[in-house]
N, C-alpha and C positions, 0 to 999 in steps of 0.2 A: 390804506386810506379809504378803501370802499367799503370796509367793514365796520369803517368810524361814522362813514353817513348811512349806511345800514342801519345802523344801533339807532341813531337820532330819527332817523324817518319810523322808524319801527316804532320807538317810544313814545314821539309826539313832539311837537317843538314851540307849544304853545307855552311851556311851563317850566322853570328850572329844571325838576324830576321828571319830566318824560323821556331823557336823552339817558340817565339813569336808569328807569325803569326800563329802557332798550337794552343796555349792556347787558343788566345782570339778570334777564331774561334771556337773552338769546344766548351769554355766557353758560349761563345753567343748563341749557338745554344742551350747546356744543359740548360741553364738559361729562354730563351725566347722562344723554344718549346717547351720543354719536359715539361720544370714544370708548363706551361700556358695549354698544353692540358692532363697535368696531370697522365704522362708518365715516373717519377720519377723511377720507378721498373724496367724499360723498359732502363734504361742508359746502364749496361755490354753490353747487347745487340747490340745495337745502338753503341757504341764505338768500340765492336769488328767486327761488319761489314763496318765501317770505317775503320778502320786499315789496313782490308782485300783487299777492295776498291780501297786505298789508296796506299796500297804496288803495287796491281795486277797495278792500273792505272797510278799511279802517281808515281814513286820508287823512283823521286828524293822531292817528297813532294810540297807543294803546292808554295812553292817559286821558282818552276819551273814553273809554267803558265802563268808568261809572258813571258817567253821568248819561251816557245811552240804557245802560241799564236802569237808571232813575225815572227814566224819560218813557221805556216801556212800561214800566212796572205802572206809571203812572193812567196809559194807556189801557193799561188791559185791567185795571182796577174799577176803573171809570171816574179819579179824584181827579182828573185834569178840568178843572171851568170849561165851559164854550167861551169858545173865544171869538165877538164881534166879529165881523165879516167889516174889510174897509168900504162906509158908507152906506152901514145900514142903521147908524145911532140917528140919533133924533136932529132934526135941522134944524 
C-alpha cells in the first residue's frame, strides 16, 4: 500500500493522469534499472528518496512540469506582461 501512495504523490493528484503518470514512471524505472543493474534490495530505498525528492521539489508532482516548464520558458524569454502591482492602478 506505500507504494500505491508513492505512485500518486510522485504523479500529482491534481488530475486523473498524474497517479498514472506515477505508476508507469516509477514502474519503468523499478523494472529497467534496478532489476538490469541488479538492485532489486535497493527499491524501499530508492522509492523513499523519491518521495522525499519529490515532495521537497515537486509538491504538486510530476504533472506539474509542463507547465513549470512553460512558466520558465516564459521567464527567461521575457513574453511574460508585467504584471500590476496590487494598488498601483489608477483611483
Amino acid at each position: 500500500m506505500v507504494y500505491v501512495l508513492i505512485w500518486v504523490i510522485v504523479g500529482g493528484t491534481a488530475t486523473f493522469f498524474g497517479p498514472i503518470l506515477g505508476v508507469v514512471t516509477l514502474t519503468v524505472i523499478n523494472e529497467v534499472v534496478l532489476r538490469q543493474l541488479g538492485l532489486d534490495l535497493w527499491r524501499p530505498l530508492f522509492y523513499g528518496v523519491v518521495l522525499i525528492v519529490s515532495i521537497r521539489y515537486l509538491p504538486a508532482g510530476l504533472e506539474s512540469i509542463p507547465q513549470r516548464w512553460r512558466e520558465w520558458r516564459l521567464r527567461t524569454q521575457g513574453d511574460e506582461a508585467p504584471v500590476a502591482e496590487k494598488g498601483s492602478g489608477p483611483v
